[in-house]
N, CA, C and O atoms as a DFTB+ gen file, in Angstrom:
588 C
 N C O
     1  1      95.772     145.684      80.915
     2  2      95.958     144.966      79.666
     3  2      94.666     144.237      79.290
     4  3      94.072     143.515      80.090
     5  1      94.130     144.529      77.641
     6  2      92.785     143.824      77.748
     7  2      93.315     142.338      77.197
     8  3      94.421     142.150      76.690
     9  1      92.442     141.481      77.375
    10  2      92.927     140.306      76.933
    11  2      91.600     139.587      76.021
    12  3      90.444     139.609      76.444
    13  1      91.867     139.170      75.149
    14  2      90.904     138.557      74.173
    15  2      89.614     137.611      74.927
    16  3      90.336     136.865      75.589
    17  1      88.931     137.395      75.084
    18  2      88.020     136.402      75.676
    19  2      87.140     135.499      74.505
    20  3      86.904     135.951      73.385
    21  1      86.754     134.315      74.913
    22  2      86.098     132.946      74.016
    23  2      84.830     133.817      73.924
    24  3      84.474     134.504      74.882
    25  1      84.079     133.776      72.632
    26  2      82.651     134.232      72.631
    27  2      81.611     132.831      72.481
    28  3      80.387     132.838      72.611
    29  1      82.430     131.723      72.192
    30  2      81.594     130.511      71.655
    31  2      82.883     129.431      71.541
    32  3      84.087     129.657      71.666
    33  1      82.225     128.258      71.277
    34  2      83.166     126.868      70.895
    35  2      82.170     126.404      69.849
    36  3      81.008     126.431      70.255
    37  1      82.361     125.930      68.441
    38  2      81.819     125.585      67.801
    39  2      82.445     124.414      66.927
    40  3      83.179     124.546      65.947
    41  1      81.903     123.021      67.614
    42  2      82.702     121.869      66.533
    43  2      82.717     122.183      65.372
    44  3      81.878     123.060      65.166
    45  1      83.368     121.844      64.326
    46  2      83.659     121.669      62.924
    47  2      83.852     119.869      62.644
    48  3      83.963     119.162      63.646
    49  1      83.865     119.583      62.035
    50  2      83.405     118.127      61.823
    51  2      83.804     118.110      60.022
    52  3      83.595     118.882      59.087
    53  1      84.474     116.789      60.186
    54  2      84.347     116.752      58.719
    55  2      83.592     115.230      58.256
    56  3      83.302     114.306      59.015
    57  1      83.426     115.291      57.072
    58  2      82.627     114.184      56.476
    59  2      82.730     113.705      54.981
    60  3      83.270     114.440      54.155
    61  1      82.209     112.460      54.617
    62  2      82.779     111.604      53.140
    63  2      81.718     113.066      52.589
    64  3      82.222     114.019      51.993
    65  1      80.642     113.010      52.832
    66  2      79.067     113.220      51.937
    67  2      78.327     114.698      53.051
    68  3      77.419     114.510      53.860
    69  1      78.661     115.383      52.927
    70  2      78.003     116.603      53.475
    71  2      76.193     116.396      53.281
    72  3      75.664     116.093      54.351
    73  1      75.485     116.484      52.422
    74  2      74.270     116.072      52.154
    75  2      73.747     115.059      52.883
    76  3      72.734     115.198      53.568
    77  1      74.542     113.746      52.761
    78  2      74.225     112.907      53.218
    79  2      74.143     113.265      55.253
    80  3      73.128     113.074      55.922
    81  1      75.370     113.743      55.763
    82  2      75.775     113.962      57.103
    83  2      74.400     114.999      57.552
    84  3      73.818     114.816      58.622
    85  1      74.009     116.029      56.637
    86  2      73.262     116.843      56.854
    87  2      71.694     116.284      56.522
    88  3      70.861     117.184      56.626
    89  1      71.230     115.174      56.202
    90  2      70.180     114.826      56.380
    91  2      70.013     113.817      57.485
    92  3      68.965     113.354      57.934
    93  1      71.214     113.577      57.818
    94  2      71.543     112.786      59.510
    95  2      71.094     113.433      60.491
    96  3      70.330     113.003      61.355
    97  1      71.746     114.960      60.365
    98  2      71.989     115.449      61.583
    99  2      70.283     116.549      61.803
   100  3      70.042     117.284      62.762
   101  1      69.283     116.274      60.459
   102  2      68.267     116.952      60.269
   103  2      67.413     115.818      60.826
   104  3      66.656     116.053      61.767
   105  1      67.505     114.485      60.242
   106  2      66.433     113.331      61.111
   107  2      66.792     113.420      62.286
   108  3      65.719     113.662      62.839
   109  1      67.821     113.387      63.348
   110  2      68.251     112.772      64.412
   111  2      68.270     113.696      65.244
   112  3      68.031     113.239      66.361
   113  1      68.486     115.088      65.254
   114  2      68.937     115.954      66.025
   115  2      67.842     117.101      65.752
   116  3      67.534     117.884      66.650
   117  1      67.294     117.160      64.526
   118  2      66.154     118.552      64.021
   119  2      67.355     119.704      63.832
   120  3      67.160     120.868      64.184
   121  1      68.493     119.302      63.299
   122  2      69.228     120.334      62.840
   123  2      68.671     121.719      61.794
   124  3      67.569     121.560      61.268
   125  1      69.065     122.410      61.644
   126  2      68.742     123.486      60.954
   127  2      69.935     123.719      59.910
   128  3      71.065     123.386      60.267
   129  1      69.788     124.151      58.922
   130  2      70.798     124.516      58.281
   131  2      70.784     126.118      58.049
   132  3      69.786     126.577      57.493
   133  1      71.730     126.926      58.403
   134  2      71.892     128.376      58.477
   135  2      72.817     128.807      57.533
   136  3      72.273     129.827      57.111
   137  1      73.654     128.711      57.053
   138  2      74.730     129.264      56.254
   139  2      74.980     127.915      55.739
   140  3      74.765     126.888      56.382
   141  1      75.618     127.989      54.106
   142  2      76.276     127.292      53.152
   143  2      77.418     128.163      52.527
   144  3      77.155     129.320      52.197
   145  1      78.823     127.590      52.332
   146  2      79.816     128.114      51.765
   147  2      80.150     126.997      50.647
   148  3      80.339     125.911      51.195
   149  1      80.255     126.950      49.493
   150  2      80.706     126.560      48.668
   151  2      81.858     126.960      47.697
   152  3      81.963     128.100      47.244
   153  1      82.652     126.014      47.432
   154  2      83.823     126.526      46.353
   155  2      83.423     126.593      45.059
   156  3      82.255     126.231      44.915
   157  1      84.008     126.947      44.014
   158  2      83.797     127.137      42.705
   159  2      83.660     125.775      42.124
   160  3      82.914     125.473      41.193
   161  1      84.537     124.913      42.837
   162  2      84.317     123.682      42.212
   163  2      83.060     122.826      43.025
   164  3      83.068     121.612      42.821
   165  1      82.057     123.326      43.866
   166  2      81.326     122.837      43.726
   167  2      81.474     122.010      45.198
   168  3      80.472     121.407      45.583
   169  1      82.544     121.971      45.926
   170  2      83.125     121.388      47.122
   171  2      82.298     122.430      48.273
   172  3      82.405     123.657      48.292
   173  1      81.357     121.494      49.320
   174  2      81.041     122.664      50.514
   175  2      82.222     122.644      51.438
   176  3      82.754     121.685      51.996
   177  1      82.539     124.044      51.475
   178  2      83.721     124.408      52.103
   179  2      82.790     124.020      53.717
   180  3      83.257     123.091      54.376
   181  1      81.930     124.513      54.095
   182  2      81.043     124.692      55.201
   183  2      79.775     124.907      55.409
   184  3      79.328     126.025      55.156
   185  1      78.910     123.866      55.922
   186  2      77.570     124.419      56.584
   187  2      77.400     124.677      58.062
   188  3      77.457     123.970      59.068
   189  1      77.204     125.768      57.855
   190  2      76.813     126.163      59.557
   191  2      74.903     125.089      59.794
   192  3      73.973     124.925      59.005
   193  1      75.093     124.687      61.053
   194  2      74.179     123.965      61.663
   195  2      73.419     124.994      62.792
   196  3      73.990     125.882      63.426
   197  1      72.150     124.676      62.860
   198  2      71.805     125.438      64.427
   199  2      71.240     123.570      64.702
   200  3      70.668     122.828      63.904
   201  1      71.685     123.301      66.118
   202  2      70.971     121.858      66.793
   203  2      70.861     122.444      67.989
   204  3      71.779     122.876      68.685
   205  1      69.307     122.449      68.289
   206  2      68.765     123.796      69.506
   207  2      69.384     124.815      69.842
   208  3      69.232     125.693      68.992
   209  1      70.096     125.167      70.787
   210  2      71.006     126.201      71.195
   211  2      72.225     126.333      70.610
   212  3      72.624     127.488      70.464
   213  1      73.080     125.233      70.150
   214  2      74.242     124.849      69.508
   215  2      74.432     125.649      68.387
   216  3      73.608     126.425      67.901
   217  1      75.830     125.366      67.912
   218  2      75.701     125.269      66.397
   219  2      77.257     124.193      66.088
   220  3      78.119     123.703      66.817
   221  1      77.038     124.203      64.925
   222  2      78.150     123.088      63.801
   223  2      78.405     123.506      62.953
   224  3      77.720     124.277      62.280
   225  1      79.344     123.162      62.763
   226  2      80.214     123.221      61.234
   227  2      80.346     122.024      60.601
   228  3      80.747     121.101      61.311
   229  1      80.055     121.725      59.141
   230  2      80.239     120.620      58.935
   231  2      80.710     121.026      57.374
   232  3      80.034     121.635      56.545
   233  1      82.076     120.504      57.224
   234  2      82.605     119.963      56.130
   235  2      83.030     118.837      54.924
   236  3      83.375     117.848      55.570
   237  1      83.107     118.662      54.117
   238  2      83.492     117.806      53.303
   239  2      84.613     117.392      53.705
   240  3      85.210     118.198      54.419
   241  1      85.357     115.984      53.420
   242  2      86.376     115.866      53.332
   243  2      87.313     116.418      52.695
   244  3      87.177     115.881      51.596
   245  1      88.528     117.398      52.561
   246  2      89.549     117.759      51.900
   247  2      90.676     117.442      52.257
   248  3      91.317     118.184      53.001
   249  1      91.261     116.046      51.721
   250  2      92.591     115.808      51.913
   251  2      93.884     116.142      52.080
   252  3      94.761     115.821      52.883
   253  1      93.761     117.351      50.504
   254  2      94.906     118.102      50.592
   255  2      94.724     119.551      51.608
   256  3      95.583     120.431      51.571
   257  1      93.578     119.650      52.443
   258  2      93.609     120.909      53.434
   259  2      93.746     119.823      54.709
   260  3      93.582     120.260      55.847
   261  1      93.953     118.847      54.567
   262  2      94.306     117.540      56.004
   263  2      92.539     117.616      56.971
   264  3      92.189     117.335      58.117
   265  1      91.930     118.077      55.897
   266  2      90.053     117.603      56.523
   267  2      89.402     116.597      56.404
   268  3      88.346     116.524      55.777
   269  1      90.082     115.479      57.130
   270  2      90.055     114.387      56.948
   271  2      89.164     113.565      57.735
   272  3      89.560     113.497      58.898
   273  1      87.778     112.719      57.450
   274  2      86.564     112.265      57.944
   275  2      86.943     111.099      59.383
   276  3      87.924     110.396      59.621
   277  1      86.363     111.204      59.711
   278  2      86.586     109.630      60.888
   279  2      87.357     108.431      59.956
   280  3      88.464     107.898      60.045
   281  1      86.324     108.292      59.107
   282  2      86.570     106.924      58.783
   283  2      87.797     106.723      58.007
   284  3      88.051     105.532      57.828
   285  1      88.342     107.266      57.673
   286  2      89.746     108.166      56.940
   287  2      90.718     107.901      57.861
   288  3      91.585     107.063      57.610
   289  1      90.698     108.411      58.740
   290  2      91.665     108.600      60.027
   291  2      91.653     106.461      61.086
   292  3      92.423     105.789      61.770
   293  1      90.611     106.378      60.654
   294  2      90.409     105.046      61.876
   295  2      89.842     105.875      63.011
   296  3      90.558     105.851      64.012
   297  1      88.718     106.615      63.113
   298  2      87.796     106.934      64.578
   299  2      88.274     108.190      64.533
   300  3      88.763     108.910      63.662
   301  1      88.006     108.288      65.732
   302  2      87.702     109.461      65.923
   303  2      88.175     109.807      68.051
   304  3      87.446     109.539      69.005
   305  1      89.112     110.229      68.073
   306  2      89.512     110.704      69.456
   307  2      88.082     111.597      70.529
   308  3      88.046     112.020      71.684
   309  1      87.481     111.569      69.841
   310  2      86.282     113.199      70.603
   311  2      85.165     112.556      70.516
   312  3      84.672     111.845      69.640
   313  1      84.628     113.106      72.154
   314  2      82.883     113.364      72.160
   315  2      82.609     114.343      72.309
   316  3      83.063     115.304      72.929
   317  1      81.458     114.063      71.463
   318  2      80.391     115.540      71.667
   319  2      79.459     115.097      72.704
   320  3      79.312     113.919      73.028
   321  1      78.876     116.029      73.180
   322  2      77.902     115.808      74.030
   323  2      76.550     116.879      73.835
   324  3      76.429     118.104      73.823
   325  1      75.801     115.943      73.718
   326  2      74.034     116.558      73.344
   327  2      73.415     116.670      74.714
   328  3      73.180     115.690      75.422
   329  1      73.134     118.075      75.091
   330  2      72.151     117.792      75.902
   331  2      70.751     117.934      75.949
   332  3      70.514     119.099      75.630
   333  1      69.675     117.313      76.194
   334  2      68.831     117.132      75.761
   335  2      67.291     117.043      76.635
   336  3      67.383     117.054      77.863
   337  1      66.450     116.990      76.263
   338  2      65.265     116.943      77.323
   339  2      65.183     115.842      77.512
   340  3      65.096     115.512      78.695
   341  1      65.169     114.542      76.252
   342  2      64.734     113.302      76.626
   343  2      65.615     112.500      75.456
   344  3      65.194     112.414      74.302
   345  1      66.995     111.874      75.917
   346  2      67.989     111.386      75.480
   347  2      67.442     110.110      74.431
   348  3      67.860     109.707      73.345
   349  1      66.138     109.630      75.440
   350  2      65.681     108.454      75.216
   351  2      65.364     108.124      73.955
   352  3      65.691     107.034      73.485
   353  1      64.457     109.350      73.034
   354  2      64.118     109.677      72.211
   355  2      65.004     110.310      70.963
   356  3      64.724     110.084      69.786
   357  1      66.003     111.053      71.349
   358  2      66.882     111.173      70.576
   359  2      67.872     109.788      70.104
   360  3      68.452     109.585      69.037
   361  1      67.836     109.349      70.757
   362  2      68.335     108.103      70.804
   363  2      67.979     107.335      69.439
   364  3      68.585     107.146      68.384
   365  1      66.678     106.969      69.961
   366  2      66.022     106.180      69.119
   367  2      65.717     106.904      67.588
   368  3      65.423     106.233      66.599
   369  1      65.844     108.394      67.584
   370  2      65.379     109.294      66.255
   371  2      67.044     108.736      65.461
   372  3      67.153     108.306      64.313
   373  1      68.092     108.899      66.395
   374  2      69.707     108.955      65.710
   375  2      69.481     107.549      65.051
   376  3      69.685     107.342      63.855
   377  1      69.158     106.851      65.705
   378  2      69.647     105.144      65.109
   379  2      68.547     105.246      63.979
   380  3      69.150     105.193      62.907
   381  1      66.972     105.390      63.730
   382  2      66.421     105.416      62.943
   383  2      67.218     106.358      61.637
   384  3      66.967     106.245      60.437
   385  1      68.112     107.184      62.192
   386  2      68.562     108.029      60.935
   387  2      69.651     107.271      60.313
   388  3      70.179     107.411      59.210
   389  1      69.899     106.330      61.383
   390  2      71.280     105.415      60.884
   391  2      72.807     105.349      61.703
   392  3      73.822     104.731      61.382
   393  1      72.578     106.124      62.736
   394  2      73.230     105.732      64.050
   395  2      73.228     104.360      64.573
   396  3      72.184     103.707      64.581
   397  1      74.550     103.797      65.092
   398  2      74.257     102.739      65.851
   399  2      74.698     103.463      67.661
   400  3      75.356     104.431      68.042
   401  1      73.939     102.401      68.337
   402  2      74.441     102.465      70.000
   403  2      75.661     102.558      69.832
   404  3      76.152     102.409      68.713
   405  1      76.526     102.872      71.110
   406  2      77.813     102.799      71.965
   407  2      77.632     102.386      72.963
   408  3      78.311     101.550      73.559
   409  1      76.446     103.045      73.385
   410  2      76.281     102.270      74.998
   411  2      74.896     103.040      75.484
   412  3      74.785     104.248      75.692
   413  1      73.976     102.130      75.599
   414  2      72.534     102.427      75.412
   415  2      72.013     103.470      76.322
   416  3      72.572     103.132      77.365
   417  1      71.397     104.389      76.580
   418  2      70.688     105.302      77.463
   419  2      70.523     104.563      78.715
   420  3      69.905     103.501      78.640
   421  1      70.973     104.947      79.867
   422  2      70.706     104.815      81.140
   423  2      70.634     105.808      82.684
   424  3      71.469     106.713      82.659
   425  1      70.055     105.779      83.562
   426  2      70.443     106.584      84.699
   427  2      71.872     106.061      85.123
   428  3      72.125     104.860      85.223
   429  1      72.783     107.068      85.363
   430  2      74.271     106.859      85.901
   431  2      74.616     107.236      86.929
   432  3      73.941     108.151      87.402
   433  1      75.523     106.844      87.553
   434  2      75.639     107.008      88.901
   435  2      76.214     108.673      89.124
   436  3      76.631     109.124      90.191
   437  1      76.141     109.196      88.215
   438  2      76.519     110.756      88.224
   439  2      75.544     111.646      88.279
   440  3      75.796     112.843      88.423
   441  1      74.078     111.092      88.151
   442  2      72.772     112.040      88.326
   443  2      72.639     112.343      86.957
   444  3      72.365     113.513      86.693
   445  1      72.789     111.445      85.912
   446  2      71.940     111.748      84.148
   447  2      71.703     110.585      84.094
   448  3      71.980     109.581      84.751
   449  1      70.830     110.972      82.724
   450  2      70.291     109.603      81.765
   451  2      71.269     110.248      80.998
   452  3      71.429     111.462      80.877
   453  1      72.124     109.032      80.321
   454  2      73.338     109.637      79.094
   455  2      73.408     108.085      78.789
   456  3      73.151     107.134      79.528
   457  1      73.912     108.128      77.233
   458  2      74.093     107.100      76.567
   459  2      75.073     107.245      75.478
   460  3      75.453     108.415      75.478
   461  1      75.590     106.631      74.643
   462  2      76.329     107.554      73.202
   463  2      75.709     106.376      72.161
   464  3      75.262     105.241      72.328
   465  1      75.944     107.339      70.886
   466  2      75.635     106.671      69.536
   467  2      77.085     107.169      68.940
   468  3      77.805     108.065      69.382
   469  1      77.339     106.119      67.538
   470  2      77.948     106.881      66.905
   471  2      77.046     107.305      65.402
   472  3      75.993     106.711      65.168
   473  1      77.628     108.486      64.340
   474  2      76.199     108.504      63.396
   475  2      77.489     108.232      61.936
   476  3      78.702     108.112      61.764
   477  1      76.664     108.245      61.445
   478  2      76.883     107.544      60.180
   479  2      78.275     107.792      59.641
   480  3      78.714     107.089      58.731
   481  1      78.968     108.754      60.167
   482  2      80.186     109.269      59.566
   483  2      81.398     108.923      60.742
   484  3      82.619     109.073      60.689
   485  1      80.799     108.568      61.468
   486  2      81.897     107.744      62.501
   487  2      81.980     108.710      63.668
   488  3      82.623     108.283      64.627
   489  1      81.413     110.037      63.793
   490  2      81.903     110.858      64.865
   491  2      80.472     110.020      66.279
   492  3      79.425     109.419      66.039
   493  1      81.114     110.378      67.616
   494  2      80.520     109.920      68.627
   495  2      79.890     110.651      69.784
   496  3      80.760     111.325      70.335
   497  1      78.984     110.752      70.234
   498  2      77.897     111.385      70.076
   499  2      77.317     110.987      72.064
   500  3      76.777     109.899      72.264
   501  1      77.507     111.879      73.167
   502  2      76.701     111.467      74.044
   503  2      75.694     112.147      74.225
   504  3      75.858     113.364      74.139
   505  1      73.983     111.513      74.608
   506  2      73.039     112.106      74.512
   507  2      72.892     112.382      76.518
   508  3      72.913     111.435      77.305
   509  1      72.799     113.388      76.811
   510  2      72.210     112.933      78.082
   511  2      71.367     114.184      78.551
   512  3      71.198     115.241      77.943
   513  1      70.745     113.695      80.124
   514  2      70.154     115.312      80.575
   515  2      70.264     114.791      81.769
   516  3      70.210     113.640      82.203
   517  1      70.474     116.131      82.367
   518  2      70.309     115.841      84.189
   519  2      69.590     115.815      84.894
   520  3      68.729     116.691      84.960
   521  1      69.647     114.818      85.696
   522  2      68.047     114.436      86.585
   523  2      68.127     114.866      87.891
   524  3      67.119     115.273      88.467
   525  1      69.718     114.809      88.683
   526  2      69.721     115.249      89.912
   527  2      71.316     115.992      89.756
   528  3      72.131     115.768      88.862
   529  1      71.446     116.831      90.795
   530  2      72.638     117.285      90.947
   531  2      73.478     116.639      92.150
   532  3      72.988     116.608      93.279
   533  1      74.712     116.140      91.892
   534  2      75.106     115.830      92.878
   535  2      76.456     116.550      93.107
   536  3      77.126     117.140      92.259
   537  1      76.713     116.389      94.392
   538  2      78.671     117.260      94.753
   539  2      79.376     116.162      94.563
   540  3      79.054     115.009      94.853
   541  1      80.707     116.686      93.887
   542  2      81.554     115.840      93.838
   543  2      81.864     114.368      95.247
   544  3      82.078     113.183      94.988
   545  1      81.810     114.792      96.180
   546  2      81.520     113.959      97.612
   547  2      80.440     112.572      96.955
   548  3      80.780     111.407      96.752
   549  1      79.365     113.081      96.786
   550  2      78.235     112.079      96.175
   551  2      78.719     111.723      94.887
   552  3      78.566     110.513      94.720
   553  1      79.311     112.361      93.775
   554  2      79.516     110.986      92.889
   555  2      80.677     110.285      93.326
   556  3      80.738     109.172      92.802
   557  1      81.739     110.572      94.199
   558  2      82.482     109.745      94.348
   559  2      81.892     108.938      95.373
   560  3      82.815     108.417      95.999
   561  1      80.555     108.525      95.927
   562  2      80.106     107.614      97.546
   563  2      79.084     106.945      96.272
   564  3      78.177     106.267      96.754
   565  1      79.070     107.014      94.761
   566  2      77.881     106.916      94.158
   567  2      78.697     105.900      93.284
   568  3      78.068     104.915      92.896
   569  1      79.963     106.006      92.938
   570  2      80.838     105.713      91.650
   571  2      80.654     104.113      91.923
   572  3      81.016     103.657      93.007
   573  1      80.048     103.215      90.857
   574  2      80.660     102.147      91.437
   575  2      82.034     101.217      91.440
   576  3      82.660     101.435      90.403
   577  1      82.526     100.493      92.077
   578  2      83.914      99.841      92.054
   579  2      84.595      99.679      90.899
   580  3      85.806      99.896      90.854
   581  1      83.859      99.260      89.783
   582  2      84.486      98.703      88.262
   583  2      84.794      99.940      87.860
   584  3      85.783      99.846      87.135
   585  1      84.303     101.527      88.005
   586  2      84.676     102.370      87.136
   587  2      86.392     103.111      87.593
   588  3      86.916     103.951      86.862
């Protein structure tokens, strides 16, 4: 029996201001923009994103299709996670684009530098890269008490 298999996972994201989200995700990340779908009325149904290896979907808000933005909803349940050469820097490019912190770039007791932002449209965002590998054994002799 053949069975279907995943070729990719690709967020979709929605947003107040597509333009606006997409000159976010072009300062902060060096997004690319690859494909545009637009409706007749002028509504972007979808832009496909390339962010290095990745890609995105990013939509407008449409109420009556229930595509409804963070800030719409009250937050947002999901992280994404960026991985990156140097978090540090992305970091600092996101907030210059208009990101604020979540919780600032640091080494963690899991073997990354990871931090999160959230960006302008409310979705939340961890930047990190890995510095060492550890076995599950070591992050749990690594974890500290409060977590």
């Amino acid at each position: 029996m053949n069975h279907a298999r995943a070729l990719g996972l690709v967020p979709h994201l929605f947003v107040k201001d597509v333009q606006a989200a997409l000159s976010f995700y072009r300062k902060a990340f060096g997004a690319v923009e690859l494909f545009r779908n637009v409706l007749p009325d002028g509504t972007v149904l979808f832009l496909e994103l390339a962010i290095g290896d990745a890609r995105l979907l990013l939509s407008e808000e449409i109420p009556q299709l229930d595509a409804l933005a963070p800030g719409t909803i009250g937050g947002t349940p999901m992280l994404l996670t960026l991985e990156t050469t140097d978090p540090d820097d992305l970091a600092r490019r996101a907030v210059f684009a208009g990101a604020s912190i979540e919780a600032p770039i640091q080494e963690m007791f899991f073997g990354e530098r990871y931090g999160r932002i959230v960006d302008p449209d409310g979705h939340r965002w961890a930047l990190t890269t890995k510095r060492e590998q550890f076995t599950p054994a070591d992050i749990d002799d690594r974890t500290p008490p409060e977590v």
